[in-house]
C-alpha positions as CSV (number, residue, x, y, z in Angstrom):
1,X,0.0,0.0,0.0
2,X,1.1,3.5,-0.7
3,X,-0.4,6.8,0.1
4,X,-3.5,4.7,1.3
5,X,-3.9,2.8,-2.3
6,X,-3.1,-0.9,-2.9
7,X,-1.8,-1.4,-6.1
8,X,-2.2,-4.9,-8.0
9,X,1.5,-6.2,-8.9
10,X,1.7,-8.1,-12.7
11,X,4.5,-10.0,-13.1
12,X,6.2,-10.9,-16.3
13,X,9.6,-12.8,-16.7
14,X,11.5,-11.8,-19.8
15,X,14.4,-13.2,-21.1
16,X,16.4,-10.5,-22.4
17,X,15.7,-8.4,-19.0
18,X,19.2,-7.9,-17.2
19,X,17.6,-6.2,-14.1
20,X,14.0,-5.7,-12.4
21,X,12.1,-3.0,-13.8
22,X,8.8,-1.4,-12.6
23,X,6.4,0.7,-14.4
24,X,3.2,2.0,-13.5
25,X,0.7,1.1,-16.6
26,X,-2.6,3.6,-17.3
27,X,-5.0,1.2,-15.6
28,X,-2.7,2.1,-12.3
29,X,-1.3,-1.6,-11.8
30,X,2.1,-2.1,-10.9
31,X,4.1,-4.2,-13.7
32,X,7.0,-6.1,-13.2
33,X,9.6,-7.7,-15.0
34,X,11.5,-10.3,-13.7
35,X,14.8,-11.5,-15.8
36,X,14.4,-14.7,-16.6
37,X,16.6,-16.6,-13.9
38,X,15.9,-14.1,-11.1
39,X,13.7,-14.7,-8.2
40,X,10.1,-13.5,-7.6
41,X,10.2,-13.0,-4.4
42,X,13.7,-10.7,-5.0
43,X,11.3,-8.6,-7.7
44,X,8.7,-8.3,-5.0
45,X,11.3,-7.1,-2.3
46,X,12.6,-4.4,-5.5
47,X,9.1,-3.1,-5.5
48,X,8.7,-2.9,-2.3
49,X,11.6,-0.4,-1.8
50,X,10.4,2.0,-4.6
51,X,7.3,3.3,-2.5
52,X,8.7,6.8,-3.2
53,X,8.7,6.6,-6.6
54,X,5.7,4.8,-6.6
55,X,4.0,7.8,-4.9
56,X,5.6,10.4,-6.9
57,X,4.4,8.3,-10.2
58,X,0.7,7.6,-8.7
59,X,0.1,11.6,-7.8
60,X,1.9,12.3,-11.7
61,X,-0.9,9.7,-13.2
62,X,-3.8,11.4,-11.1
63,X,-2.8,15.1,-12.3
64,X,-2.4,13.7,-15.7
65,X,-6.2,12.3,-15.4
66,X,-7.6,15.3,-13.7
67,X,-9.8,17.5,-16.1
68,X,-8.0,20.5,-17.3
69,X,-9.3,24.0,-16.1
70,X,-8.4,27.5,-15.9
71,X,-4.7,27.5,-13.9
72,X,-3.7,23.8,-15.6
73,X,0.0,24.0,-16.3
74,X,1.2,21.9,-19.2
75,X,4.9,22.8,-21.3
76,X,4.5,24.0,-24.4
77,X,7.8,25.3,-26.3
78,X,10.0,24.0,-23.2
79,X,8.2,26.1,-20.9
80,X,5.9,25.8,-17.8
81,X,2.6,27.1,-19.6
82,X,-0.5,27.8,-17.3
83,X,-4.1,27.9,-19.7
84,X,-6.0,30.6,-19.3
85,X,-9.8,29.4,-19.7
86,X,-12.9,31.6,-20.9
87,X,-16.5,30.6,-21.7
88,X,-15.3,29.5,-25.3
89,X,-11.3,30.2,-25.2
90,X,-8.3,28.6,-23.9
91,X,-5.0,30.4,-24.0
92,X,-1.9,28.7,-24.0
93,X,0.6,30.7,-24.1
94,X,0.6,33.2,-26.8
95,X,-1.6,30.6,-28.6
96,X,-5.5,31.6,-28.4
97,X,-7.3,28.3,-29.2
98,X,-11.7,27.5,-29.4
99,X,-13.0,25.5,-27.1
100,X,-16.2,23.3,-27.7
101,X,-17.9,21.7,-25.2
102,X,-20.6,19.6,-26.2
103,X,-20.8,16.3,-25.4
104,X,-17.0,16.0,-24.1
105,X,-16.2,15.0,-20.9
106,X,-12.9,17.1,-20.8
107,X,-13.6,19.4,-23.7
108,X,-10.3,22.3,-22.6
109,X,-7.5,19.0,-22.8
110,X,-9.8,18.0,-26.0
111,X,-9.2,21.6,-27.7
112,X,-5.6,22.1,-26.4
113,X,-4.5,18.5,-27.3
114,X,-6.4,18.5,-30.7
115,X,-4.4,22.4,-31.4
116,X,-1.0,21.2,-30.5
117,X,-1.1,18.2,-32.7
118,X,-1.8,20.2,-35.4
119,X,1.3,22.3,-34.5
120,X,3.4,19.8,-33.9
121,X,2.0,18.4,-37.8
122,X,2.9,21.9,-39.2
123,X,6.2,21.7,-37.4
124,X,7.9,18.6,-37.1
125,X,7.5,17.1,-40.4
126,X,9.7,20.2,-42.3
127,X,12.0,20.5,-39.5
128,X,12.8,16.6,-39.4
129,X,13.1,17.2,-43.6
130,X,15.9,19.8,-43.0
131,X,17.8,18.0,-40.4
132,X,17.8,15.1,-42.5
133,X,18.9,17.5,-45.7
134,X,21.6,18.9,-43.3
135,X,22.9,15.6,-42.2
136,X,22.6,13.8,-45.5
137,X,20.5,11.3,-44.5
138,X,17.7,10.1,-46.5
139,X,14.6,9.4,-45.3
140,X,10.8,7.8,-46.8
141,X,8.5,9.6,-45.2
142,X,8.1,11.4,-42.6
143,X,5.3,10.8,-39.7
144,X,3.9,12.6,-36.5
145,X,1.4,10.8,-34.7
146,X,0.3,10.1,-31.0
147,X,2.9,7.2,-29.7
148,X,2.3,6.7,-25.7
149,X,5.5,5.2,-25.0
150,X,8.5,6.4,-27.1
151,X,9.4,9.9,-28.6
152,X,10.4,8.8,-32.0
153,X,10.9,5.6,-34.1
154,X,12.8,4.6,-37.3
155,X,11.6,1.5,-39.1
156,X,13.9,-0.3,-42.4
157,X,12.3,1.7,-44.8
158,X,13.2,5.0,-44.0
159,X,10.1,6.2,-42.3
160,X,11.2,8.2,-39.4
161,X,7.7,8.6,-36.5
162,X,7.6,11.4,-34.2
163,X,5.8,12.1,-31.2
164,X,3.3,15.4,-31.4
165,X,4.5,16.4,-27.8
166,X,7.7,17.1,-28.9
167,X,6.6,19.7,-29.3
168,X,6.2,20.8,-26.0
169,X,9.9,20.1,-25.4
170,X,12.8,23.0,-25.9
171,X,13.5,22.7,-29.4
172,X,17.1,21.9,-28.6
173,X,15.3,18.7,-27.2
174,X,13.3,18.1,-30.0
175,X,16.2,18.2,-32.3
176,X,17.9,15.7,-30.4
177,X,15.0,13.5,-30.7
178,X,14.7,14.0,-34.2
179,X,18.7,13.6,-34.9
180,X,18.3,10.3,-32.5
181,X,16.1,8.9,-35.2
182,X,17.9,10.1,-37.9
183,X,21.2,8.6,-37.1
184,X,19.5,5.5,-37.0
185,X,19.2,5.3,-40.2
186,X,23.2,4.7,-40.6
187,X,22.9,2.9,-37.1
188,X,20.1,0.6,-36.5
189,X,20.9,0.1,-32.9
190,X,22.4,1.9,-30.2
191,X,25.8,0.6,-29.8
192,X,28.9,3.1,-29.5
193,X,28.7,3.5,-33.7
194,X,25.5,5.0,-33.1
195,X,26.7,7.3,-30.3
196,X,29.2,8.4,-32.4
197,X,27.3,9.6,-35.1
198,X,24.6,11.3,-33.2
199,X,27.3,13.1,-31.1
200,X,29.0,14.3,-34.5
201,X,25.5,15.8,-35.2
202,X,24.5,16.9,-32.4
203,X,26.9,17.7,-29.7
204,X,24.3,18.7,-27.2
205,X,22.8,15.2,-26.7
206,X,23.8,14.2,-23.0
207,X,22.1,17.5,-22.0
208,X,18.7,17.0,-24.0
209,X,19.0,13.4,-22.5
210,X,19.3,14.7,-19.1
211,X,16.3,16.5,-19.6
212,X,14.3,13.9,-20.7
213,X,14.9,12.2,-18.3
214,X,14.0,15.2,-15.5
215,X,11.3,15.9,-17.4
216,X,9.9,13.8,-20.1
217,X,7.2,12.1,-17.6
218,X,5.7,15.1,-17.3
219,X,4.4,14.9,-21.1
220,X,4.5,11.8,-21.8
């Protein structure tokens, strides 16, 4: 129990997992993975000694359900952003955006969520071109759509996915993400290779990582 809520533990073994991980899934269970010649019980005594983190994940999920209203503070453009909320507008930052309301349960996320995509659409897909010009990579296609656990993808055939809430990142962090992906394309893995060629692209990487990682739970 954690902040007076039990949470239902799933446990799957995996057989390339070098370590215990837990995550907190949408539904709010508890999922662990167990390498494949590791103990249970050891997994259960792990989880038992993240009840911080646990707690700081739980009360991130609950904000992240909670309706948003006048005051809610998302990033947009790398910055802390709180929405200003009117009987049929919603400012977000400089952006003025029309909310409608019928028949949706959380219609001000629905409008600002819808808006942003659309940005990021406009946005991402020439910037990603350029980068890809600048670097002399080619690329198939380029895609922006709504991934719920990764910030970017690149399959074999060129076609290099994006998450929309990049942009809500600094755009020094976005262009890491988009450079990450890139770079794939001459290394389809992450072994030192591939370090080398995104840090010959972009030199700022272990910073744009370190705010990922401070920060990217917060959107994602």
């Amino acid at each position: 129990m954690v902040d007076g809520h039990t949470f239902e533990v799933e446990i799957a073994r995996h057989r390339r997992a070098r370590r215990y991980v837990l995550r907190l899934t949408s539904e709010g269970a508890l999922r662990l993975t167990v390498p494949a010649r590791a103990s249970i019980s050891g997994g259960l005594r792990f989880a038992e000694r993240q009840h911080d983190w646990i707690a700081r994940e739980w009360r991130r999920q609950q904000e992240r359900a909670a309706r948003w209203t006048d005051g809610t503070v998302l990033w947009f453009r790398g910055e802390r952003v709180a929405l200003e909320v009117s009987d049929r507008d919603v400012r977000c930052g400089a952006e003025s955006i029309r909310v409608r309301r019928a028949g949706d349960e959380d219609p001000v996320r629905t409008a600002v969520e819808t808006h942003l995509r659309d940005v990021a659409a406009a946005e991402l897909t020439p910037r990603a071109l350029a980068l890809a010009a600048d670097c002399r990579v080619s690329v198939a296609r380029i895609a922006v759509r709504n991934q719920r656990s990764r910030w970017g993808a690149c399959s074999s055939q060129g076609t290099i996915t994006l998450n929309w809430r990049l942009i809500q990142m600094p755009p020094s962090v976005s262009d890491y993400v988009i450079f990450h992906e890139l770079m794939h394309r001459r290394q389809p893995n992450h072994s030192r290779k591939f370090w080398r060629e995104v840090d010959s692209v972009c030199t700022w990487w272990k910073e744009a990582e370190r705010w990922l990682r401070k920060h990217g739970r917060e959107i994602l």
